[in-house]
C-alpha positions in Angstrom: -44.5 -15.8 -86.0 -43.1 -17.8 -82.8 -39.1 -17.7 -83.5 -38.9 -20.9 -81.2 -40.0 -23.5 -83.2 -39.5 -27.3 -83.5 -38.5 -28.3 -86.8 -38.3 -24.6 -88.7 -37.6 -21.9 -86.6 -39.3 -18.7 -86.9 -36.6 -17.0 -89.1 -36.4 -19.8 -91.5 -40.3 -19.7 -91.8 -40.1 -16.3 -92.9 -37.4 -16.8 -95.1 -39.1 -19.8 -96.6 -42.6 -17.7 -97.3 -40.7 -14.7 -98.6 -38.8 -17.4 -101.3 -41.8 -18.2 -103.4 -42.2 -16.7 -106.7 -45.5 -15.7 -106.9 -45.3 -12.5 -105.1 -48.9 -12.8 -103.5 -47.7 -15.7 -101.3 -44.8 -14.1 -100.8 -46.1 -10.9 -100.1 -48.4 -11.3 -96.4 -47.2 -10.2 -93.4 -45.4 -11.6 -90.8 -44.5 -10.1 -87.5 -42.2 -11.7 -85.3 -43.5 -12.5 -81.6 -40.6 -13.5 -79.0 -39.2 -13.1 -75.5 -36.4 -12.5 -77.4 -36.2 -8.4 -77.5 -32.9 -7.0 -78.0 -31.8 -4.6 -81.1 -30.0 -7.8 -82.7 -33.4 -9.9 -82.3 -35.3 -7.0 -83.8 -32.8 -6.7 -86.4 -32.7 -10.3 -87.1 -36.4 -10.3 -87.5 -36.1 -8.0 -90.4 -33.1 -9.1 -92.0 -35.2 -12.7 -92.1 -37.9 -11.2 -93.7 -40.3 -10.4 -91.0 -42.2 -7.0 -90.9 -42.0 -6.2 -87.9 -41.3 -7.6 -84.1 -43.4 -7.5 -80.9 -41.4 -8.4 -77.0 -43.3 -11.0 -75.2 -45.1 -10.7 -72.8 -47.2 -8.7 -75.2 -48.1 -5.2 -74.6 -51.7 -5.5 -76.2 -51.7 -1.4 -77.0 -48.4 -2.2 -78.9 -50.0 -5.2 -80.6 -52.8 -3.3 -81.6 -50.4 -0.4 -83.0 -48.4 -2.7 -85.1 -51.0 -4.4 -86.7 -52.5 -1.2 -87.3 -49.2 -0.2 -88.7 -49.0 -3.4 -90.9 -52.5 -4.0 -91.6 -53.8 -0.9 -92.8 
């Protein structure tokens, strides 16, 4: 999930797929993708309802790791 968005930004994406009530939309995984990399960004990612968050420019071993993480 971008978190610099027109429109919706990435936060309020994930807070708007976490809100619907059947639990299998609700339910996939969304990992947060931004230049934006500080502990409050990370944090913010997770308090939105993200599962996890990967610094751009991406690290494609730490890509790989998270999905691995979230995927499997």
């Amino acid at each position: 999930m971008d978190i610099q968005m027109p429109v919706m930004d990435g936060y309020e994406a994930a807070r708007a797929i976490r809100a619907p009530p059947d639990e299998r939309l609700s339910d996939i995984p969304i990992i947060a993708m931004t230049a934006n990399a500080f502990a409050e960004d990370v944090k913010k990612a997770k308090d939105a309802g993200m599962n996890a968050h990967i610094a751009k420019p991406v690290d494609v071993d730490i890509m790989v790791k998270v999905l691995k993480e979230i995927l499997c």
